[in-house]
TORDOKE-593289 format. One record per residue: residue in three letters; residue number from 1; x, y, z of N, C-alpha, C in turn. Coordinates in pm, whole numbers, plus 50000, padded with zeros to 5 digits. Layout:
TORDOKE-593289
<"ALA" NUM <X Y Z> <X Y Z> <X Y Z>>
...
end
This chain:
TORDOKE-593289
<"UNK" 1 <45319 50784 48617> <45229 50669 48635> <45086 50719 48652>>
<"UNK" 2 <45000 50686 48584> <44872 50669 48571> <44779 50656 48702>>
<"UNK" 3 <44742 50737 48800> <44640 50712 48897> <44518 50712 48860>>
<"UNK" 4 <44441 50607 48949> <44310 50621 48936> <44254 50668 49074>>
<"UNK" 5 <44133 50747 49051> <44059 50773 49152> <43908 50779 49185>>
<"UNK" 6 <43865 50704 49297> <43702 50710 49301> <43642 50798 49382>>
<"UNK" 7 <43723 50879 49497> <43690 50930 49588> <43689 51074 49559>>
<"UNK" 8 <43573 51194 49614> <43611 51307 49560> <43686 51383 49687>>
<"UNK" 9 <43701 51344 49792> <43764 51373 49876> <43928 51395 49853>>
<"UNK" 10 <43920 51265 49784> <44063 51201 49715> <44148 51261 49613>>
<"UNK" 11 <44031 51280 49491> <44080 51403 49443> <44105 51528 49447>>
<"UNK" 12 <44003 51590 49528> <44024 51714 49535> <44212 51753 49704>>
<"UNK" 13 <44240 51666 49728> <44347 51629 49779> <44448 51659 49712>>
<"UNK" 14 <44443 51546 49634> <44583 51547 49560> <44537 51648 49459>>
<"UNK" 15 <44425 51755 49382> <44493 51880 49295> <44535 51977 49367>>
<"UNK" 16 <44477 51953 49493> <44506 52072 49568> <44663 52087 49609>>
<"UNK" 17 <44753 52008 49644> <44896 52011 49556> <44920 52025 49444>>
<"UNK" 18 <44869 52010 49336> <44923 51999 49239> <44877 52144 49189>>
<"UNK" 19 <44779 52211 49243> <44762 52391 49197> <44808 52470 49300>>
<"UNK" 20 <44907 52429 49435> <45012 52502 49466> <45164 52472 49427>>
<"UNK" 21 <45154 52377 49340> <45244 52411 49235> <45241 52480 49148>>
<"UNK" 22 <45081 52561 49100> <45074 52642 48987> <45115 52533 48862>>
<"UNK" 23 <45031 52410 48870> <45031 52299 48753> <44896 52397 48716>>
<"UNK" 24 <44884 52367 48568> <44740 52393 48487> <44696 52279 48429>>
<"UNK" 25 <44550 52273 48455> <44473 52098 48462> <44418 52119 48382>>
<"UNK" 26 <44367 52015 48285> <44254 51994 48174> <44175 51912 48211>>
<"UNK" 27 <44081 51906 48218> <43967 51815 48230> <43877 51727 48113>>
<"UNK" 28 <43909 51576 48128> <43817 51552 47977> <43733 51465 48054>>
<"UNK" 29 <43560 51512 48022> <43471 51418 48095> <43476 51311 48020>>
<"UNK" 30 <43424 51217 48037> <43395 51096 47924> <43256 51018 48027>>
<"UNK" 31 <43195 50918 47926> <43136 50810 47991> <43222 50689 47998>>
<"UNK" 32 <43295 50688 48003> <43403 50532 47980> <43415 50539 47822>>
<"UNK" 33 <43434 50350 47818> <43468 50284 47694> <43537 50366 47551>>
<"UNK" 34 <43660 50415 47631> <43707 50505 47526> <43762 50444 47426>>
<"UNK" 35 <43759 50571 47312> <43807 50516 47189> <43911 50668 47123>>
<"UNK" 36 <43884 50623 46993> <43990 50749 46921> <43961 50908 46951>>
<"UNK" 37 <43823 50910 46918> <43756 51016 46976> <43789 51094 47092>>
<"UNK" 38 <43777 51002 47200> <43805 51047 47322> <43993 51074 47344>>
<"UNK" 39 <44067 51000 47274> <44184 51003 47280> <44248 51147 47212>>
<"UNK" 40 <44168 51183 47126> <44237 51327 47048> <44194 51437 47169>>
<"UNK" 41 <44090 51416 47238> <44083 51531 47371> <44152 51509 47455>>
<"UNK" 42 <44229 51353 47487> <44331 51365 47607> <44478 51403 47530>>
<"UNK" 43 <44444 51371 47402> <44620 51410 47372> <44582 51603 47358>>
<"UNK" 44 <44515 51635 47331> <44486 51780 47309> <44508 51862 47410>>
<"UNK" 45 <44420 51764 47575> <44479 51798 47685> <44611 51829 47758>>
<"UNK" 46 <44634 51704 47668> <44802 51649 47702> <44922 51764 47683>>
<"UNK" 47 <44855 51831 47588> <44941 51921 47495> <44933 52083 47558>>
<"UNK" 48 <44821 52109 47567> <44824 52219 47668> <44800 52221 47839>>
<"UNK" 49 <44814 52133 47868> <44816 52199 48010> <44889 52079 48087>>
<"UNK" 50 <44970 52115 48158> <45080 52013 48295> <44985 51910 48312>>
<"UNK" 51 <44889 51893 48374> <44816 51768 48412> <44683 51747 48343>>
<"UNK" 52 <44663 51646 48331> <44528 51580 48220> <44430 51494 48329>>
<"UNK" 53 <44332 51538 48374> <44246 51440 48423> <44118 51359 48357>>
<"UNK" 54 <44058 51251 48340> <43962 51208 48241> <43854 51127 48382>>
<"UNK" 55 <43802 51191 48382> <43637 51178 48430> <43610 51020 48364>>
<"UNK" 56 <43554 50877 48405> <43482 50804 48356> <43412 50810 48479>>
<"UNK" 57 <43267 50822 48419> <43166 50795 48507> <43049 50812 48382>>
<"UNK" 58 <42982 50721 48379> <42812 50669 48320> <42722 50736 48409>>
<"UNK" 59 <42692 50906 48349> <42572 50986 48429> <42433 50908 48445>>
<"UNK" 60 <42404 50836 48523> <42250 50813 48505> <42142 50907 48536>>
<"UNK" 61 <42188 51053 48525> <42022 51137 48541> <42035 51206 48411>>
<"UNK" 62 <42156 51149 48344> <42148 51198 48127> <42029 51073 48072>>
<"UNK" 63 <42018 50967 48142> <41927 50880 48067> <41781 50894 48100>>
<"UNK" 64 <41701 50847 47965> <41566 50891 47977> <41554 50712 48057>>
<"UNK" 65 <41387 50710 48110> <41352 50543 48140> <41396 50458 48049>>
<"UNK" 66 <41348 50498 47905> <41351 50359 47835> <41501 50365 47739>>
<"UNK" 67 <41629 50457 47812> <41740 50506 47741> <41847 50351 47787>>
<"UNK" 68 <41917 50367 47690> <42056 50204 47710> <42137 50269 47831>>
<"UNK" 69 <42116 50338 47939> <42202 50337 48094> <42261 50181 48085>>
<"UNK" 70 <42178 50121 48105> <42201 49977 48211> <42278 49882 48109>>
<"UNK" 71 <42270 49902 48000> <42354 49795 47874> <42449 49928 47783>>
<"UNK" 72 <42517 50022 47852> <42601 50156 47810> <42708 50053 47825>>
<"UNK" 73 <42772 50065 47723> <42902 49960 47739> <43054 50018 47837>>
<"UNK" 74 <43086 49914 47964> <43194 49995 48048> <43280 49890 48021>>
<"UNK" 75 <43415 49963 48051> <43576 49855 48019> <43652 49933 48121>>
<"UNK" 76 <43661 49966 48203> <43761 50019 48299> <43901 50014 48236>>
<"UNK" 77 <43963 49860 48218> <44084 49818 48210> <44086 49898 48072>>
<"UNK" 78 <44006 49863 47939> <44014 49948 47808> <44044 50132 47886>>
<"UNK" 79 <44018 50177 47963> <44018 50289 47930> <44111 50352 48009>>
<"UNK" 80 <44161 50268 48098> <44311 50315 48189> <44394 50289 48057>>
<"UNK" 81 <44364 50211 47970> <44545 50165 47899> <44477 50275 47768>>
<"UNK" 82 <44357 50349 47781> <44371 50434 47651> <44404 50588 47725>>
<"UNK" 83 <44347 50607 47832> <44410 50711 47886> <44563 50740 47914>>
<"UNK" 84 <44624 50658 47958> <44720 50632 47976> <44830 50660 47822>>
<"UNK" 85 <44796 50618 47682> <44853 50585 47597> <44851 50718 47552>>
<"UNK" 86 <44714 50807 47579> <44706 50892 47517> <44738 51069 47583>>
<"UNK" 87 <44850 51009 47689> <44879 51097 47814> <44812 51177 47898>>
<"UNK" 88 <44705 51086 47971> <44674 51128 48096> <44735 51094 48254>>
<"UNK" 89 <44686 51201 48332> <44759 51197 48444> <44663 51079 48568>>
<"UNK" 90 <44547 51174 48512> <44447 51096 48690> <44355 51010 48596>>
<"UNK" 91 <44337 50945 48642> <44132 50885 48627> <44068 50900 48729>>
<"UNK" 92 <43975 50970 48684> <43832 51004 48812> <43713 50946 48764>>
<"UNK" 93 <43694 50807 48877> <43590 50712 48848> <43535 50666 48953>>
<"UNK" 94 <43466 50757 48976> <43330 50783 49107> <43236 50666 49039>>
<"UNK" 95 <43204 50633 49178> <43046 50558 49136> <42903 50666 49147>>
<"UNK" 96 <42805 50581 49129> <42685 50712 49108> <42692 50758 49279>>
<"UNK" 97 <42694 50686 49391> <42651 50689 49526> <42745 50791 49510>>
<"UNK" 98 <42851 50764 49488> <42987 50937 49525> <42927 51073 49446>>
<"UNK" 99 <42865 51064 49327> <42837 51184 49271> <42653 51191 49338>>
<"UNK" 100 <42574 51102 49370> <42453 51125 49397> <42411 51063 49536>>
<"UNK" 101 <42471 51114 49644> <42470 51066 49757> <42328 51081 49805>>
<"UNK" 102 <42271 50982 49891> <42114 51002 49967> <42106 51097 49956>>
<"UNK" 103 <41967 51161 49926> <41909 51289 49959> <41984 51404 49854>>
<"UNK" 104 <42015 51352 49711> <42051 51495 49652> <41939 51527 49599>>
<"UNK" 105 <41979 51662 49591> <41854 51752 49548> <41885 51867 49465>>
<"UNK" 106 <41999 51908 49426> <42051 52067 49363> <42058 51972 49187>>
<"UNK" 107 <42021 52065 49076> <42047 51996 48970> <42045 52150 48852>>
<"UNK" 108 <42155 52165 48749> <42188 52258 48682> <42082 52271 48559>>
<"UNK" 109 <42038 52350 48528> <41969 52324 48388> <41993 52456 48278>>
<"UNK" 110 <42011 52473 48158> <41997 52588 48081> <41906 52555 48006>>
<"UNK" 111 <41854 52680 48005> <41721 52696 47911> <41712 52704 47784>>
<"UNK" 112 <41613 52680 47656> <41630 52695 47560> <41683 52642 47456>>
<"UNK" 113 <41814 52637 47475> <41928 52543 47371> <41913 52396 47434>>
<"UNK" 114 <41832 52339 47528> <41809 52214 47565> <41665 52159 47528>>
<"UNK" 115 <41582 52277 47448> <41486 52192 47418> <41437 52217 47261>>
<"UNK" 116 <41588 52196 47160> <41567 52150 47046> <41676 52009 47016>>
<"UNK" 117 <41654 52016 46887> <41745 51924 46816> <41748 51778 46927>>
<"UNK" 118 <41882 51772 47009> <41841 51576 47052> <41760 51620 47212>>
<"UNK" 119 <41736 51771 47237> <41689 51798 47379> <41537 51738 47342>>
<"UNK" 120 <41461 51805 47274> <41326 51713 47200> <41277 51557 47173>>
<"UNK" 121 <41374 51513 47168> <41353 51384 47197> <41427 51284 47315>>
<"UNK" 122 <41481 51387 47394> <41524 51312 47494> <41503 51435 47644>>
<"UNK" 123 <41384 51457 47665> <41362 51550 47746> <41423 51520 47883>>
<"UNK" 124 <41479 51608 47982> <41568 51568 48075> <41679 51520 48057>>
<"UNK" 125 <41744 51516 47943> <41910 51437 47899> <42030 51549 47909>>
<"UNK" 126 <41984 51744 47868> <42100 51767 47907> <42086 51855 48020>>
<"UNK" 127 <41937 51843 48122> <41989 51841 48278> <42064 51774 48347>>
<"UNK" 128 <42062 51632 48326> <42152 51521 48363> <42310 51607 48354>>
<"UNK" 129 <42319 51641 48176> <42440 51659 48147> <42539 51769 48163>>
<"UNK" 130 <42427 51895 48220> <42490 51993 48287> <42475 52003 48423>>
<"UNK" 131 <42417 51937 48487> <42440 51874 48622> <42605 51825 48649>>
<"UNK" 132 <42618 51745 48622> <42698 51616 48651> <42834 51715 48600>>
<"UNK" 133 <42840 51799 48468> <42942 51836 48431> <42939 51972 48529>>
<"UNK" 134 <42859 52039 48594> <42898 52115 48666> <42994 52093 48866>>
<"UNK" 135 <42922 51977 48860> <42993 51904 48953> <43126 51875 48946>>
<"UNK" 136 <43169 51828 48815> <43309 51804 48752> <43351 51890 48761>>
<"UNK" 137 <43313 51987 48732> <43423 52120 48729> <43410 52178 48865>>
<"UNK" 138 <43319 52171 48982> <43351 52208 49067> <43459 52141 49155>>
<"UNK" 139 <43460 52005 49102> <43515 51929 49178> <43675 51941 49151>>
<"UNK" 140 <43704 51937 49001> <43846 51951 48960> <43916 52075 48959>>
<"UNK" 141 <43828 52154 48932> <43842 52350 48872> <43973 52348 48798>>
<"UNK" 142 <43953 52298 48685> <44022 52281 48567> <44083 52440 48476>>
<"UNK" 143 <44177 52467 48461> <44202 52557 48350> <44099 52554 48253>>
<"UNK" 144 <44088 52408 48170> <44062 52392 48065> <43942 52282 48072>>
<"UNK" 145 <43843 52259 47973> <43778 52136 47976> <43748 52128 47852>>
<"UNK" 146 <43715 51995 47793> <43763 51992 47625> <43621 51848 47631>>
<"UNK" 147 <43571 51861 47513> <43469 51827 47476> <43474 51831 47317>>
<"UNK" 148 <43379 51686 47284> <43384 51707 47068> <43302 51754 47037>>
<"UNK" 149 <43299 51804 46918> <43189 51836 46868> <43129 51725 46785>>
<"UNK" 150 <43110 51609 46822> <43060 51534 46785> <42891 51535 46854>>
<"UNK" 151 <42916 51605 46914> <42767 51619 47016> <42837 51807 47018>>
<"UNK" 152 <42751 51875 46937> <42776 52023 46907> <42675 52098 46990>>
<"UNK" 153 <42563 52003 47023> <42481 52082 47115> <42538 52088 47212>>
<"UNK" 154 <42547 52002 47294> <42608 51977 47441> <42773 52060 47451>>
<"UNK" 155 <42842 52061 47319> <42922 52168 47379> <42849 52307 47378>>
<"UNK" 156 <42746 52379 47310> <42710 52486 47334> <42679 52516 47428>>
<"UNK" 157 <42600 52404 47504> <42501 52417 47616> <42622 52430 47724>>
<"UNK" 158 <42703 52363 47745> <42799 52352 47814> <42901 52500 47818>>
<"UNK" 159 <42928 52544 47746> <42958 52677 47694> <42888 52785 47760>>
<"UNK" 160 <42758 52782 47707> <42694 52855 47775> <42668 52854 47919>>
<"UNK" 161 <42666 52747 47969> <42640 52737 48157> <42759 52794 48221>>
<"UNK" 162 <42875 52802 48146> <43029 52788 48215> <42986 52979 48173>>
<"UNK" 163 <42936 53034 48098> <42959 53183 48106> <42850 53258 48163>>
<"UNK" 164 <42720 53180 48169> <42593 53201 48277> <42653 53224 48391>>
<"UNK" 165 <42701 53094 48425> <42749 53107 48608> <42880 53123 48650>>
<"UNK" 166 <42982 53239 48511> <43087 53305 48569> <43183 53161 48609>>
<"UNK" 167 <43194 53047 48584> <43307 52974 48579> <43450 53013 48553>>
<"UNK" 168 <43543 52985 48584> <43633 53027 48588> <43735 52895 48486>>
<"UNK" 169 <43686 52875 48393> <43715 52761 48299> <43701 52778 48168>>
<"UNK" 170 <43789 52743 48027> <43794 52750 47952> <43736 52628 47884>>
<"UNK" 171 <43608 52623 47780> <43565 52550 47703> <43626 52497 47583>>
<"UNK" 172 <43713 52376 47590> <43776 52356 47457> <43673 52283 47347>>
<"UNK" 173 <43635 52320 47239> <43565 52205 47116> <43690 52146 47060>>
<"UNK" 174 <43657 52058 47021> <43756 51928 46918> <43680 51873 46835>>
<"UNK" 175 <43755 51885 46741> <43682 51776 46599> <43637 51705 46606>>
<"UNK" 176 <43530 51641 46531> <43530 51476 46555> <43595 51397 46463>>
<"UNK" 177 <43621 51287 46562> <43717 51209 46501> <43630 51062 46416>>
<"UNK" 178 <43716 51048 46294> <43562 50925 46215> <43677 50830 46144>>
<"UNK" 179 <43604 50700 46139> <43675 50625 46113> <43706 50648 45959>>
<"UNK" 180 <43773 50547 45910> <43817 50547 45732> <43723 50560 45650>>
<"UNK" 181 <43617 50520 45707> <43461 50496 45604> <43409 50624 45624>>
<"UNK" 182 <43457 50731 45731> <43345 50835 45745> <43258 50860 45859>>
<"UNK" 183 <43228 50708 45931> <43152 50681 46052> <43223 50747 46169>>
<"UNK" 184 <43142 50859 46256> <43183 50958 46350> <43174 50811 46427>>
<"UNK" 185 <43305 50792 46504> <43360 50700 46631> <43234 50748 46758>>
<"UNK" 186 <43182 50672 46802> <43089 50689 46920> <43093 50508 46986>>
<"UNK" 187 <43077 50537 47103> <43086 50431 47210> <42961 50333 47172>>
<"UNK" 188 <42821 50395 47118> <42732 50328 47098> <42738 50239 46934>>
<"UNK" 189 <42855 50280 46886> <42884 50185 46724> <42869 50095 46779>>
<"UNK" 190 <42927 50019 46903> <42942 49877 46917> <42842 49821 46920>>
<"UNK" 191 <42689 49869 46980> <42564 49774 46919> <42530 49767 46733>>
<"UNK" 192 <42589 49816 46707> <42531 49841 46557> <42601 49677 46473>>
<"UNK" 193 <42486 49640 46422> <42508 49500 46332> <42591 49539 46200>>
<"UNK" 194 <42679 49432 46137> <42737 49486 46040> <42642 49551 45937>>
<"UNK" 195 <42503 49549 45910> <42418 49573 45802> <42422 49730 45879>>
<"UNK" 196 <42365 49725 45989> <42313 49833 46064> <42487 49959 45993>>
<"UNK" 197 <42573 49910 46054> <42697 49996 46045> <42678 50064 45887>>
<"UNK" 198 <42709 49926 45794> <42696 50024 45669> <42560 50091 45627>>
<"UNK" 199 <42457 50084 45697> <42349 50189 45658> <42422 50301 45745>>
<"UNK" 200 <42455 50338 45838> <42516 50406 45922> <42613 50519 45831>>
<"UNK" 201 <42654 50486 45731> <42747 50512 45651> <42636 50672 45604>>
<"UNK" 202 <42556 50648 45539> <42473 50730 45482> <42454 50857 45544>>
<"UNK" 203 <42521 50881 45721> <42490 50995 45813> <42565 51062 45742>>
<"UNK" 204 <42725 51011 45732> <42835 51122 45664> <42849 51109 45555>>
<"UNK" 205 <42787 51055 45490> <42789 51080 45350> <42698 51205 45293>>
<"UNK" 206 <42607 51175 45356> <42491 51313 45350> <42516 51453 45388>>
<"UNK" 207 <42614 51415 45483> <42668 51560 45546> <42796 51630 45459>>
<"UNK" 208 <42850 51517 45408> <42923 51596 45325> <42918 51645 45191>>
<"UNK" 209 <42773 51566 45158> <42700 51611 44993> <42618 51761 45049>>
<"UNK" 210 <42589 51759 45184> <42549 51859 45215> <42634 52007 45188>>
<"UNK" 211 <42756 52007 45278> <42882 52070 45245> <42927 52124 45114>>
<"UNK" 212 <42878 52027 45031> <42983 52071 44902> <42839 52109 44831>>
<"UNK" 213 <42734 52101 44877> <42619 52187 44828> <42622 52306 44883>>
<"UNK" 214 <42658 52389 44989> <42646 52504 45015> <42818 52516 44978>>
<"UNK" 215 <42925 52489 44910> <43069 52511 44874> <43008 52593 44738>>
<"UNK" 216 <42918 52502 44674> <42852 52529 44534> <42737 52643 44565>>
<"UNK" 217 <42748 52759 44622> <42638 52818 44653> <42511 52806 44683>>
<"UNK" 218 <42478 52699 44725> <42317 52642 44805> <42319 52727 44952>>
<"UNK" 219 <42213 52759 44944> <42166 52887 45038> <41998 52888 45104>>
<"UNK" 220 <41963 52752 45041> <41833 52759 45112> <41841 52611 45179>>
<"UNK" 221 <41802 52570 45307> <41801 52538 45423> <41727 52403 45360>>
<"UNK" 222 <41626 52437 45307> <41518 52332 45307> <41581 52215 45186>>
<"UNK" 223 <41602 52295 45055> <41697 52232 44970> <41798 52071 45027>>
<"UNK" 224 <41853 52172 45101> <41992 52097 45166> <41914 51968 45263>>
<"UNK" 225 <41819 52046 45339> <41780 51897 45437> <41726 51778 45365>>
<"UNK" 226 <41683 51826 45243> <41555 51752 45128> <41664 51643 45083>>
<"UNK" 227 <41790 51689 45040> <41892 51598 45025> <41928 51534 45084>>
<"UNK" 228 <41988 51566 45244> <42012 51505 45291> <41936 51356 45318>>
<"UNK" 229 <41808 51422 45360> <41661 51290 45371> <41697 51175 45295>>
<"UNK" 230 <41692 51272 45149> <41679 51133 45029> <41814 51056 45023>>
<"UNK" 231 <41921 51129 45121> <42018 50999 45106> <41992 50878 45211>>
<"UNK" 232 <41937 50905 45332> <41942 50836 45447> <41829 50746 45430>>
<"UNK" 233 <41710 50801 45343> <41557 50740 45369> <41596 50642 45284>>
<"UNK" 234 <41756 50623 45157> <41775 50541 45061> <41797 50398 45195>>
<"UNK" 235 <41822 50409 45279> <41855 50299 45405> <41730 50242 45419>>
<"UNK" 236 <41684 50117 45423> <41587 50078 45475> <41613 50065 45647>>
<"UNK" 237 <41698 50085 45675> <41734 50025 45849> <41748 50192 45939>>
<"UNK" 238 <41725 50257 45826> <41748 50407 45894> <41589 50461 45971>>
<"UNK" 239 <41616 50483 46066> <41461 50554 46112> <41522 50700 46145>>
<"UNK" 240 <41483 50787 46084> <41471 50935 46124> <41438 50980 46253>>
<"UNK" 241 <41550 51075 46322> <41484 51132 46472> <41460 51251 46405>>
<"UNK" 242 <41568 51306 46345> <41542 51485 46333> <41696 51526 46221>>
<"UNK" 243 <41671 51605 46114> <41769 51683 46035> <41781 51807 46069>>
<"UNK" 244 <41820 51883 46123> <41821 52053 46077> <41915 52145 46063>>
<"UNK" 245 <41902 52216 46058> <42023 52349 46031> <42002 52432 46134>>
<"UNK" 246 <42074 52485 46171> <42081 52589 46298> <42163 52711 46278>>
<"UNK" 247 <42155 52831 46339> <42277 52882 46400> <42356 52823 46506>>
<"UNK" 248 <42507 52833 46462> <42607 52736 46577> <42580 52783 46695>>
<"UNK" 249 <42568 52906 46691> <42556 52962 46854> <42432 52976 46882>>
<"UNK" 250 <42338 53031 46858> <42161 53022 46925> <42137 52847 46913>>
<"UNK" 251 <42159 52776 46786> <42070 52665 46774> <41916 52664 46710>>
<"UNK" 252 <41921 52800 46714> <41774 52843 46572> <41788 52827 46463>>
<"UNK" 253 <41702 52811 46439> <41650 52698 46275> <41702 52848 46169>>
<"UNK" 254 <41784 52789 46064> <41782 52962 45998> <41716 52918 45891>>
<"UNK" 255 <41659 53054 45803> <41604 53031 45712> <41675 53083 45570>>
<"UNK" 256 <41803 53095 45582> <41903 53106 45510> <42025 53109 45553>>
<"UNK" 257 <42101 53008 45480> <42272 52944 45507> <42329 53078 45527>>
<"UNK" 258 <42370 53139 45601> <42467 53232 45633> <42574 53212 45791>>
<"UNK" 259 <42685 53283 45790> <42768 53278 45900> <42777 53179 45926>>
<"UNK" 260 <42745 53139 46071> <42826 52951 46056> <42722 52897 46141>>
<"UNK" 261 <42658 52752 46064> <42561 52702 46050> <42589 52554 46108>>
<"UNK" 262 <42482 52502 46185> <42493 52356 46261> <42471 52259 46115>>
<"UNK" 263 <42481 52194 46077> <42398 52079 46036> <42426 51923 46099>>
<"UNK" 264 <42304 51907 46167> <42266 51816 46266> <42152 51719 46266>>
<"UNK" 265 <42201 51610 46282> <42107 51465 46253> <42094 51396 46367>>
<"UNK" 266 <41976 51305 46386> <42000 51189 46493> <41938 51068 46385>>
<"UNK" 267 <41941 50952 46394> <41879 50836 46341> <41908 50747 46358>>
<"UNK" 268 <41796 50668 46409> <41822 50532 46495> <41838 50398 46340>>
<"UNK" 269 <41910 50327 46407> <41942 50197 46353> <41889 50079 46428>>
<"UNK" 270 <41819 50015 46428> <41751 49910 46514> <41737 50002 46610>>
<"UNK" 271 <41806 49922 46767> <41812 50008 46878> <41891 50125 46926>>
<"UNK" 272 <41991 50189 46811> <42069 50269 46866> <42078 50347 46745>>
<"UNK" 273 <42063 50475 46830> <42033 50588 46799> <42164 50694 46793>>
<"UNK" 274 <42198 50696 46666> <42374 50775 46621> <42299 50944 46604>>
<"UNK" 275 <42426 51008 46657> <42435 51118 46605> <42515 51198 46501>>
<"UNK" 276 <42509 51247 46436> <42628 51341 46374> <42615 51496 46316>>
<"UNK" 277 <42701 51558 46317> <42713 51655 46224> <42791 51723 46150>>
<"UNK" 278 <42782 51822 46071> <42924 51926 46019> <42896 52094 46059>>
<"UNK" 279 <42974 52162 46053> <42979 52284 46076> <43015 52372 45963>>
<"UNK" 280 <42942 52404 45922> <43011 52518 45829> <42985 52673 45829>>
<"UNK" 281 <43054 52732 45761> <43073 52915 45794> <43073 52927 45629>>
<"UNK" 282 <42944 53034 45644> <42954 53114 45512> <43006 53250 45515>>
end
């Protein structure tokens, strides 16, 4: 049976039986309103380790002032019956007062890999997000913690903090998961108007004309983004945040496709602002 929990007192209680049983825990953070996405990390969880816990909690020190915090879409009941379906054990659903009690003051930050790609336009978003996730893991001390690469920065960054500060936790990446059309599943689709959605279409379509341009030996960087552009700028509803190519692991801009390469977009649709990308290895 499915528990929920708000208290960290509460939780850290009941794992603390459950790791003198020598159970091994997975941890999947989420913001709520889960969907398929989030469900392939609890069944992934599900699969390697005795107990599955799923974090819902809406970080508010990941949002900028003028960021959707306050209209972030929450379903509690949606996400007990998707956790649940998709075999988890706990829900851990603190309010902000439990994770940011009067007077906090300690906050995690990594350097560098937080101030390109969506760190640049959302300055302060993945202090919030390695904050809050370092708390999580202090709080659960998980075997495992599993994250998509649907957001490829934030698992790096995340990656990297867990081997900065000697964590004692394993970083899982997971695919992202996309609907039939192509559209990477994200919690924020649901503002998108039906016009908005199918311009939306054009993120993965681009990414995968991208793909089968470096399959076909394309090797220069600029080439590939130039394409990509001219598929998305074909959107009138598309506004450009940022295209680029990276190394997967630094996040530096390369100046030739080699070893294995980010390609990474943001672009807003009216008010909401999608991300996506692909990964590839030369």
């Amino acid at each position: 049976m499915l528990k929920t929990i708000t208290n960290i007192k509460d939780i850290k209680d009941e794992l603390k039986q459950l790791k003198f049983s020598n159970k091994t825990i997975g941890l999947v953070p989420t913001m709520g309103f889960l969907h398929e996405g989030h469900a392939s990390l609890i069944k992934t969880s599900a699969c390697q380790n005795d107990i599955t816990i799923v974090s819902i909690f809406v970080n508010p020190i990941q949002f900028g002032p003028n960021e959707d915090y306050n209209i972030y879409p929450r379903d509690l009941q949606r996400d007990i019956t998707v956790s649940q379906n998709a075999g988890a054990d706990i829900i851990f659903n603190p309010s902000a007062n439990e994770m940011y009690p009067e007077g906090y003051k300690t906050y995690v930050e990594v350097k560098e890999l937080t101030e390109v790609l969506c760190g640049r336009s959302r300055p302060g978003h993945f202090k919030g997000v390695t904050t809050v996730v370092s708390k999580l893991l202090n709080i659960v001390q998980p075997d495992r913690v599993y994250f998509g690469l649907k957001d490829a920065q934030q698992y790096v960054v995340i990656k990297k903090m867990v081997e900065d500060l000697n964590m004692n936790v394993k970083v899982i990446p997971c695919p992202i998961v996309r609907d039939i059309d192509g559209l990477a599943i994200s919690s924020r689709n649901i503002f998108l108007s039906s016009d908005e959605r199918k311009a939306a279409l054009s993120l993965s379509k681009s990414l995968f004309e991208a793909e089968k341009m470096i399959k076909s030996g394309e090797r220069d960087p600029e080439k590939i983004i130039k394409k990509i552009k001219d598929i998305i700028s074909q959107e009138k509803l598309a506004n450009i945040d940022y295209i680029e190519i990276v190394n997967f692991d630094t996040l530096k801009t390369v100046d030739k496709i080699r070893g294995k390469v980010l390609i990474a977009l943001a672009v807003k649709f009216g008010n909401t602002r999608l991300i996506d990308n692909i990964i590839v290895e030369v």
